[in-house]
C-alpha positions as CSV (number, residue, x, y, z in Angstrom):
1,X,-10.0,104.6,80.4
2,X,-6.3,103.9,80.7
3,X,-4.8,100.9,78.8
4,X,-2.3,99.1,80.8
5,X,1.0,98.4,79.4
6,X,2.0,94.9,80.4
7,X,5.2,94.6,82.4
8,X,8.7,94.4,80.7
9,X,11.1,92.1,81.6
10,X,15.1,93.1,81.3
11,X,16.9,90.9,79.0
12,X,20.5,89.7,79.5
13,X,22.2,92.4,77.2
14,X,20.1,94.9,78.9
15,X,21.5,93.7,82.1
16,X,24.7,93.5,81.1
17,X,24.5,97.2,79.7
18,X,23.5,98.1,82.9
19,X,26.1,96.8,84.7
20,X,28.8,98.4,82.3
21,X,27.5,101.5,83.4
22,X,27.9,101.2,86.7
23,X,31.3,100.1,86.0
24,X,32.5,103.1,83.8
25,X,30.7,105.5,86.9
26,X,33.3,103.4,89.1
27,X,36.4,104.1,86.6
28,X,34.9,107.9,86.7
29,X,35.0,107.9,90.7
30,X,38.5,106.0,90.5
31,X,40.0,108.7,87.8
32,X,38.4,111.8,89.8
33,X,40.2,110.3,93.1
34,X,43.4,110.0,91.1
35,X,43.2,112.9,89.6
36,X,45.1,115.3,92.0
37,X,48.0,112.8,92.2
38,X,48.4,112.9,88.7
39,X,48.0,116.7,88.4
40,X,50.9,116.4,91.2
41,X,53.4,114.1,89.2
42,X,52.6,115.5,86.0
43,X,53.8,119.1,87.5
44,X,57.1,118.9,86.2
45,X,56.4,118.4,82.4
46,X,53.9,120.6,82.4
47,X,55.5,123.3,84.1
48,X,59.3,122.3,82.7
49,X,59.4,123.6,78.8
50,X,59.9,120.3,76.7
51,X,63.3,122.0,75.5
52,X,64.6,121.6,78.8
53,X,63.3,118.0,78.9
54,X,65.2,117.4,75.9
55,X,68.5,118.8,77.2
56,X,68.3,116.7,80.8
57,X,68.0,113.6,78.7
58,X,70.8,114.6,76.7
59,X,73.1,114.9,79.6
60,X,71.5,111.2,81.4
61,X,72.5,109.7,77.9
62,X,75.7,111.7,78.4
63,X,76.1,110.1,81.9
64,X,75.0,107.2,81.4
65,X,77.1,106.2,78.6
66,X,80.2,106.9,80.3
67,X,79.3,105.0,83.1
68,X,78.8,102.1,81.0
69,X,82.2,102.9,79.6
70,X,83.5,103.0,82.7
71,X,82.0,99.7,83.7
72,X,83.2,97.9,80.5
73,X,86.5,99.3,80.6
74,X,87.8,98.1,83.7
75,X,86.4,94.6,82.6
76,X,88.0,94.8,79.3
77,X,91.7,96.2,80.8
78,X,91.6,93.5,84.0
79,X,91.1,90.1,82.7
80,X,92.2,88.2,84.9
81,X,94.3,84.8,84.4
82,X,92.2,81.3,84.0
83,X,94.8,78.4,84.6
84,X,94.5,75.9,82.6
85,X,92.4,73.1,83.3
86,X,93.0,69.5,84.8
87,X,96.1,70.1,85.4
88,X,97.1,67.0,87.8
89,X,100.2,67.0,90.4
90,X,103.7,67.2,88.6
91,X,105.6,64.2,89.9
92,X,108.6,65.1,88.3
93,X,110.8,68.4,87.7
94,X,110.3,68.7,83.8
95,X,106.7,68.4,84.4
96,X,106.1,71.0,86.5
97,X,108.0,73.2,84.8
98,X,106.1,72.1,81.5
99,X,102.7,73.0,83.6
100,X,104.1,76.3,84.4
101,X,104.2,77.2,80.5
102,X,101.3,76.2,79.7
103,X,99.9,78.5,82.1
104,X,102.5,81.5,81.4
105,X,101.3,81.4,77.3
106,X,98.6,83.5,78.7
107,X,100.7,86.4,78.7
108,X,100.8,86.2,74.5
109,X,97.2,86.1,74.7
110,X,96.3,89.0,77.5
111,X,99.0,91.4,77.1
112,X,97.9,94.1,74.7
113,X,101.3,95.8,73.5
114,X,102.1,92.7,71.3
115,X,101.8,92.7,68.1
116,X,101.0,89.4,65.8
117,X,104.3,89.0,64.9
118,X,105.8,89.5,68.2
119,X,103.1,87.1,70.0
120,X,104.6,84.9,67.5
121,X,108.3,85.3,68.6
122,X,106.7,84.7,72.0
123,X,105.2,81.6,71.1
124,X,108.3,80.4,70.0
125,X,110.4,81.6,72.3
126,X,107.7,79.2,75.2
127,X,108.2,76.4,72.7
128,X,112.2,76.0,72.8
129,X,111.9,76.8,76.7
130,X,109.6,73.7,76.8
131,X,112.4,71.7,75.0
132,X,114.9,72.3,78.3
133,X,112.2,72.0,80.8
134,X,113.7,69.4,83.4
135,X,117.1,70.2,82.8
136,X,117.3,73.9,84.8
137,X,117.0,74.3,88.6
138,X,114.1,76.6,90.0
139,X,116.4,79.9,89.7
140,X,117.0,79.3,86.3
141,X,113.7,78.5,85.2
142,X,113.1,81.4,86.9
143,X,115.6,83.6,85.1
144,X,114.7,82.1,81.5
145,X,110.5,83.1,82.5
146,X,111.7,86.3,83.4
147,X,114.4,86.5,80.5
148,X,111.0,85.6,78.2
149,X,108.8,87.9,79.8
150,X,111.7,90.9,79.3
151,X,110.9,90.4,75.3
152,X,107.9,92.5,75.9
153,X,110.0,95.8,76.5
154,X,107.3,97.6,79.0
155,X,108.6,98.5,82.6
156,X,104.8,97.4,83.6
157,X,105.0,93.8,82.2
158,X,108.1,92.7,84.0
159,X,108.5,89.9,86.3
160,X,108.7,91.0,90.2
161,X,112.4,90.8,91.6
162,X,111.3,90.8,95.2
163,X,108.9,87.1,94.3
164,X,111.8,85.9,92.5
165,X,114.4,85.6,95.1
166,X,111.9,84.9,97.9
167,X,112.2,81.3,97.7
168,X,116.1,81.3,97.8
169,X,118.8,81.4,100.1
170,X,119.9,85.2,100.6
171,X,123.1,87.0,102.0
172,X,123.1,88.8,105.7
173,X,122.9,92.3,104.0
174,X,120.9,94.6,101.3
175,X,122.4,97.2,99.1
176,X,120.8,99.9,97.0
177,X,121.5,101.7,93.9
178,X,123.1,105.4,94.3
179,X,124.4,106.4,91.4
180,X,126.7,105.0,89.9
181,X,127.3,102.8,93.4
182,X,126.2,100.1,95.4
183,X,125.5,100.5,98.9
184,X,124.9,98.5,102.2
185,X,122.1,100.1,103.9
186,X,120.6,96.6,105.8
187,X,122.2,94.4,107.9
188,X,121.9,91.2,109.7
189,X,123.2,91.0,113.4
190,X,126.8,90.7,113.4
191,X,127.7,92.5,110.1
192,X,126.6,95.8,111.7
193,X,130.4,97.2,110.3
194,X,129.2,96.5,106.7
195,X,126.3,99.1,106.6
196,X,127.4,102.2,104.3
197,X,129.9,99.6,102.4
198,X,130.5,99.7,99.1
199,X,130.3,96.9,97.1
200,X,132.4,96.5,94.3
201,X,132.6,93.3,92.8
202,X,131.2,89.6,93.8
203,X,133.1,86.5,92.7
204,X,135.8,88.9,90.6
205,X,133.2,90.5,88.5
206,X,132.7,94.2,89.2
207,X,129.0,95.3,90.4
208,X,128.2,96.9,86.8
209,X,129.4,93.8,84.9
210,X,127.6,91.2,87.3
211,X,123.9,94.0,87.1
212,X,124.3,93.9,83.3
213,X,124.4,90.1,83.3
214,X,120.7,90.1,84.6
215,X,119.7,93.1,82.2
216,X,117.8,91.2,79.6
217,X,115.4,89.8,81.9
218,X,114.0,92.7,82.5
219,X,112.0,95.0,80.4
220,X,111.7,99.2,80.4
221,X,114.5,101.9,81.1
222,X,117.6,101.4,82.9
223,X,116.5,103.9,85.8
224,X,113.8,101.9,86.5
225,X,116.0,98.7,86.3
226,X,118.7,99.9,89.1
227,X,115.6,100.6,91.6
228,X,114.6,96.7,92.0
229,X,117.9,94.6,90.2
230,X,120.3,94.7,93.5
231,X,117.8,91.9,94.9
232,X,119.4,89.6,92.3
233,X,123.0,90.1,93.6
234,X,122.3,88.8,97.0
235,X,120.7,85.5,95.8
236,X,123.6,83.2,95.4
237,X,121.6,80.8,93.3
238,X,120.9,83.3,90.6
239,X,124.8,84.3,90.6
240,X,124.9,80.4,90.0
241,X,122.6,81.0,86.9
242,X,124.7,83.5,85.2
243,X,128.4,81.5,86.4
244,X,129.1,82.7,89.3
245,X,129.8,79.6,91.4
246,X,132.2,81.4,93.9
247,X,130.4,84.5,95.1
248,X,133.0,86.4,97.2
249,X,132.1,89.5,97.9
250,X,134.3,92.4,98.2
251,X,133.7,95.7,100.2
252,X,135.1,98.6,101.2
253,X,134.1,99.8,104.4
254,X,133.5,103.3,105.7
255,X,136.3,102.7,107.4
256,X,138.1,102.7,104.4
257,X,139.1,98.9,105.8
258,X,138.7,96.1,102.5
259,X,136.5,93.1,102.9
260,X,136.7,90.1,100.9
261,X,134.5,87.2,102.1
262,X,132.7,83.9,101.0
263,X,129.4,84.3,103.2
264,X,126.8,81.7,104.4
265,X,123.6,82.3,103.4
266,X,120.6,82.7,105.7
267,X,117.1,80.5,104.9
268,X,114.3,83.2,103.8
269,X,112.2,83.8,106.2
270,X,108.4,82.4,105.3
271,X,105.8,84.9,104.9
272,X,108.8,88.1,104.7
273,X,108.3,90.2,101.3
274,X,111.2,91.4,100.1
275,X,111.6,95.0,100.2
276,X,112.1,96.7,97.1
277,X,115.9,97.6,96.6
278,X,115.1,101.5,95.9
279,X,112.9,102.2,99.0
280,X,116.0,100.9,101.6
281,X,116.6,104.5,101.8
282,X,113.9,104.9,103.7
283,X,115.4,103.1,107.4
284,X,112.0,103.1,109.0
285,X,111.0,100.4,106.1
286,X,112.0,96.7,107.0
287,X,111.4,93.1,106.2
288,X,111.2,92.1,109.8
289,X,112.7,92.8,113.5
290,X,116.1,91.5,112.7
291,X,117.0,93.6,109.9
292,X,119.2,96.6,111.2
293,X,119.2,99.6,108.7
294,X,121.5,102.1,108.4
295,X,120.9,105.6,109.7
296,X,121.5,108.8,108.2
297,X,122.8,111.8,110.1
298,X,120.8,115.0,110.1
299,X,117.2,115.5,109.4
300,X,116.4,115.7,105.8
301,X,112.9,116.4,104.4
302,X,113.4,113.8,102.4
303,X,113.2,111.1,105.2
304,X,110.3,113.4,107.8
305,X,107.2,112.0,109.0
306,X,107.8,108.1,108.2
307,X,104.2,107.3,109.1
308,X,102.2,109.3,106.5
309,X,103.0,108.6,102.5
310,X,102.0,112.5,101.8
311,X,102.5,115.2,103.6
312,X,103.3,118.8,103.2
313,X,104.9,121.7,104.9
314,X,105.6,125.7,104.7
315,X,109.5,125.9,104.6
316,X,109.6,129.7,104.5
317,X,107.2,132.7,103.5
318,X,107.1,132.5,99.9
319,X,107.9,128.5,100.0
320,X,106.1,124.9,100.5
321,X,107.4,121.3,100.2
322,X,105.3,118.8,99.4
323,X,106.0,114.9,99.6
324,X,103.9,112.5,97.9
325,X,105.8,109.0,98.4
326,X,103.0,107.3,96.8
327,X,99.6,107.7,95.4
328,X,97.7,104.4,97.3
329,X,96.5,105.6,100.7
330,X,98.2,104.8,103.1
331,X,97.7,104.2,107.1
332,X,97.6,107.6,108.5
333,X,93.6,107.5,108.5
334,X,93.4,110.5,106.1
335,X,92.3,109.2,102.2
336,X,94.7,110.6,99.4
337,X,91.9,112.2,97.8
338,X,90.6,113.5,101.3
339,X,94.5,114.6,101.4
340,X,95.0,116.6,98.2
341,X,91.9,118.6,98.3
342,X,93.0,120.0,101.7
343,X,96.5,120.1,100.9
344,X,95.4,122.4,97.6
345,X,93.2,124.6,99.7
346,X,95.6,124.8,102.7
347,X,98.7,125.6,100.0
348,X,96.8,128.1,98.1
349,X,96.1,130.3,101.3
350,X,99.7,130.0,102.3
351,X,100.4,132.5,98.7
352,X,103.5,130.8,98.3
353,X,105.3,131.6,95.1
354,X,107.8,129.0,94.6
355,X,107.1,124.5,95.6
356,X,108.8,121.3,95.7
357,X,107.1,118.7,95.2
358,X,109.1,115.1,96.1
359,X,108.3,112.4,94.4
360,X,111.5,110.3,94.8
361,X,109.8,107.3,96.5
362,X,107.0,107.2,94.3
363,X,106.3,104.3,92.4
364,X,103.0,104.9,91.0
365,X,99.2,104.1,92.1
366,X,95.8,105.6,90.8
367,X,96.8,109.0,89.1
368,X,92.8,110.2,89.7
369,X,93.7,110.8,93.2
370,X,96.0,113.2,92.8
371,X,95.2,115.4,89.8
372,X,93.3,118.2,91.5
373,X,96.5,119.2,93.1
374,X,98.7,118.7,90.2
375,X,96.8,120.6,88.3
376,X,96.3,123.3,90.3
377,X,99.6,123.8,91.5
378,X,100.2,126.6,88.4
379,X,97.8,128.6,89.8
380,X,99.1,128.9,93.6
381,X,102.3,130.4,92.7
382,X,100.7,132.4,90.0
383,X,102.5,132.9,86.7
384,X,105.6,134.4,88.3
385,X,105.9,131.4,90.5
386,X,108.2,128.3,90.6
387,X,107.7,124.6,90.8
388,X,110.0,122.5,91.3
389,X,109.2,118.5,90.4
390,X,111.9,116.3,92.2
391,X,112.1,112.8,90.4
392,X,114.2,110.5,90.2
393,X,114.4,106.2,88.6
394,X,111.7,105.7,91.4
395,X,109.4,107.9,90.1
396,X,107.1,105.2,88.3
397,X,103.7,104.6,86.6
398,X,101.1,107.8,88.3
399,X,104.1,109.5,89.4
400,X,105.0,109.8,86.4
401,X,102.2,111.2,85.5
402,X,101.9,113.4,88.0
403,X,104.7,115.1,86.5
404,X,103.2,115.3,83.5
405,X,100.2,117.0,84.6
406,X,101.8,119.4,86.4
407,X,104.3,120.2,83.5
408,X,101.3,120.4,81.1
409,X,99.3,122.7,83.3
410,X,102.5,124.5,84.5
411,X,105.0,124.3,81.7
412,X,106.6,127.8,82.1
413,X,106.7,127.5,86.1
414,X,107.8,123.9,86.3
415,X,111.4,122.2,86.5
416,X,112.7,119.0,87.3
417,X,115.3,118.5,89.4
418,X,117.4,115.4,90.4
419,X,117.4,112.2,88.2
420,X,115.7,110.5,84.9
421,X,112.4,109.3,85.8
422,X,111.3,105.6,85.8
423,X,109.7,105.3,82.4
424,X,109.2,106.3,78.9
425,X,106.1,108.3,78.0
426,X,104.5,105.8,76.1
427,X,104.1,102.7,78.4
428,X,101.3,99.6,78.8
429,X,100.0,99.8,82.2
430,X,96.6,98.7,83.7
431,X,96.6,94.6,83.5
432,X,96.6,91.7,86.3
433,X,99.8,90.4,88.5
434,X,99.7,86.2,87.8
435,X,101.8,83.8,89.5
436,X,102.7,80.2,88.2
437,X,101.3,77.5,90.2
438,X,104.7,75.2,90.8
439,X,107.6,77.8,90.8
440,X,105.9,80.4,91.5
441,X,107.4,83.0,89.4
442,X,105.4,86.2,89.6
443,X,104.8,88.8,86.8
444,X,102.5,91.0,85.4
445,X,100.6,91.9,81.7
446,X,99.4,95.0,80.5
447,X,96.7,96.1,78.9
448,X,95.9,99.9,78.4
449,X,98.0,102.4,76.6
450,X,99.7,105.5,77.9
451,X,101.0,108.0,75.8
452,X,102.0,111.2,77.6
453,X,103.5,112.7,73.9
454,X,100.8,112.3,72.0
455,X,97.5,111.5,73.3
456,X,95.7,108.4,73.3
457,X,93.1,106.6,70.6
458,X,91.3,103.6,71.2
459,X,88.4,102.7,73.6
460,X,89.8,99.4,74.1
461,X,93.5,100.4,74.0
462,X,93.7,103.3,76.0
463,X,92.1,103.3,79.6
464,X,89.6,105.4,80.2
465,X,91.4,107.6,82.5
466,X,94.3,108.5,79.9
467,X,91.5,108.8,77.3
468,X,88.6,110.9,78.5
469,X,88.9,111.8,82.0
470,X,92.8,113.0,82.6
471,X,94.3,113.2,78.8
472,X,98.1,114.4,79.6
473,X,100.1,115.7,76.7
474,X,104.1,116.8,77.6
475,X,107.0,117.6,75.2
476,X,109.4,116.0,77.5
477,X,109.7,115.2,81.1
478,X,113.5,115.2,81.1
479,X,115.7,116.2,83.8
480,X,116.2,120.3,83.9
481,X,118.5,120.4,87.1
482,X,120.6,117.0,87.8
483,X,121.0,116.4,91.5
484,X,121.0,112.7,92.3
485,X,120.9,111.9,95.9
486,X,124.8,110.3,96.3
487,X,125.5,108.2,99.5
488,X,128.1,110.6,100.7
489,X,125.1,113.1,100.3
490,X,122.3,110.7,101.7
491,X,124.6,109.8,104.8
492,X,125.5,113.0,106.0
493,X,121.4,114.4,105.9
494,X,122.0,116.4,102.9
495,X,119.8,116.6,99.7
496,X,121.7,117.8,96.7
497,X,118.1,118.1,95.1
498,X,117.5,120.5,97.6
499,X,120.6,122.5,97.5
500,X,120.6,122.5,93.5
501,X,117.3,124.9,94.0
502,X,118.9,127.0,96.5
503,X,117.1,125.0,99.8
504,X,120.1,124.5,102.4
């Protein structure tokens, strides 16, 4: 006879056991429908040795760090200017000129090439301007801020010439700087007989005197100084600031005819830049439709194909010129980086062994856009080859270093020719243009290191393209055949550059 067991009853652990089970058979399912997409991701570090692992994250640290360099470096060397606060209207002369200070002694603070005892000097130098504020007219205000702004000694941290005399009353005519002369190359309607004058003296004072009157408001290297400081000379209210009441300007016409005239100054035109006193050699460049510039006879490479800013052309079989007016883009639709990777591949098929590069006109820019030529210029003419760097006070900032890196890549093939270059090679570029809010006076600070001798140590001194990325280390960059480009020269379509290197 079978006994009958009497019916169990689950409990609620037993229950609860039960469904745990069914959950982990659910995970199971889950983890055996997931399991080919992991075997699929998981591919590479099973199949990758872990040694190779370890050298990709090398490099991504490698990578990565530098973009964070890069990042923070370009913060740290472009600060730009905060004005000071609450600043109300100025109702009176003194104290808008007392605002305007206040404001420039952020130039102590931001620009990098001070030292603590030269911020000082600085410091004191704002204090006993503040003591005369009110008692100078608006262009010499704006000769004493540029006269304090000179103290730093850097080509880079200088006040801007053309902003200076845009506000004021100008004479019917431009000059330019060729050595040793000044020269009428723009004209107003009605003095058309005056371009290609010389100018030699305004109110009695001969041109030289009357230029090194305005010198110590200006920082950097005389070169650089002749290239911008004729704008000065056709303000007659900065004359005024350095006693010349009477400005009567004398001439001597092509003609060989003297001029001696008191002239009546023309209103600026609102909205009209200035044009920068060394680029009037180039006639297609203008400050509006009235000006009338002087033309030049012939057709000198120096002055071809106005519309592009680089360019480059085969002048014989075993010779190529090459113009690089400056290293922005500019408007011709083709990027300068676009630019000098063709131009280095078109060049280097032409097996050329001897090129000129011109870089007369070139007053800087970003020098990353045109290192793969530069440095690759050595190795198209080969080491039998010639290059042949034209330079002259233009040549400014990138195109300066431009020269560098072609002479450091190149140094037995390479020459300069013409006349010294712009800069020293140690200079404080980089930094932020400011402008004061009442006179508007207009300058710059610097704030990254350059130094083209020696190399450059610092990750917050030097930028980080003269410190890791294009490190550029010259002797010299001084002149090795002088041909400066005289009016006589300019006028009649010649290039003495040229024709010092055998180019007719």
């Amino acid at each position: 006879m079978l006994a009958v067991l009497p019916k169990i009853k689950l409990g609620r652990a037993s229950k609860t056991a039960k469904a745990g089970i069914k959950s982990v058979e659910k995970q199971n399912r889950d983890i055996t429908m997931l399991a080919p997409v992991w075997r699929f991701a998981s591919a590479p570090f099973r199949l990758i040795p872990w040694y190779i692992w370890l050298a990709l994250v090398a490099i991504a640290a490698w990578f990565g760090r530098n973009i964070l360099l890069i990042i923070a470096t370009i913060i740290a060397f472009h600060p730009i200017p905060v004005p000071p606060l609450f600043q109300g209207e100025p109702e009176t002369l003194a104290e808008a000129q007392l605002q305007d200070l206040q404001h420039f002694r952020h130039v102590r603070r931001n620009e990098r090439s001070l030292d603590a005892e030269s911020r000082a000097d600085f410091e004191a130098a704002i204090v006993a301007l503040e003591a005369r504020a009110g008692s100078l007219n608006a262009a010499e205000f704006q000769l004493e801020l540029a006269r304090l702004q000179a103290r730093i000694d850097n080509g880079h941290s200088n006040a801007s010439a053309a902003r200076m005399v845009e506000p004021f009353d100008r004479v019917p005519f431009r000059t330019s700087w060729m050595v040793d002369e000044l020269r009428v190359l723009r004209v107003q309607p009605g003095y058309e007989a005056w371009l290609g004058a010389r100018l030699t003296h305004i109110g009695g004072v001969a041109v030289d005197d009357v230029l090194a009157d305005f010198r110590d408001a200006f920082g950097g290297i005389d070169p650089f100084y002749f290239t911008f400081a004729p704008l000065l000379l056709e303000a007659p209210d900065y004359l005024a600031a350095i006693g010349i009441a009477d400005p009567v300007y004398r001439l001597e016409l092509m003609t060989g005819e003297i001029v001696e005239e008191r002239i009546d100054p023309i209103a600026p035109i609102e909205g009209a830049a200035r044009v920068f006193s060394g680029d009037l050699l180039m006639p297609w460049v203008s400050e509006g439709e009235s000006w009338i510039a002087f033309e030049p006879a012939g057709d000198a490479l120096l002055l071809r194909n106005p519309e592009h800013g680089y360019w480059f052309e085969r002048l014989d079989a075993s010779t190529a010129y090459i113009a690089i007016r400056s290293n922005f883009d500019d408007e011709s639709g083709e990027a300068l980086a676009d630019w000098v990777l063709r131009a280095r591949d078109e060049i280097d098929a032409m097996g050329v062994e001897t090129l000129i590069v011109d870089q007369r006109f070139n007053s800087g820019g970003d020098l990353t856009r045109t290192a793969p030529l530069m440095r690759a210029l050595g190795d198209i003419v080969g080491a039998d080859g010639e290059i042949f760097m034209l330079a002259n006070g233009n040549t400014f900032s990138a195109g300066v270093v431009n020269l560098a890196m072609v002479k450091e890549a190149a140094p037995t093939q390479t020459r300069i020719v013409g006349a010294p270059i712009g800069d020293r090679l140690q200079f404080w570029a980089e930094g932020w243009w400011y402008s004061l809010p009442n006179s508007g006076f207009r300058a710059r600070y610097s704030t990254g290191f350059f130094d083209l001798q020696n190399g450059c140590e610092g990750i917050f001194i030097c930028p980080w393209g003269s410190l890791h990325v294009f490190p550029v280390i010259v002797d010299d960059l001084d002149v090795d055949i002088p041909a400066g480009l005289t009016f006589e020269a300019y006028a009649q379509g010649r290039d003495p550059a040229l024709e010092a290197i055998g180019i007719e």
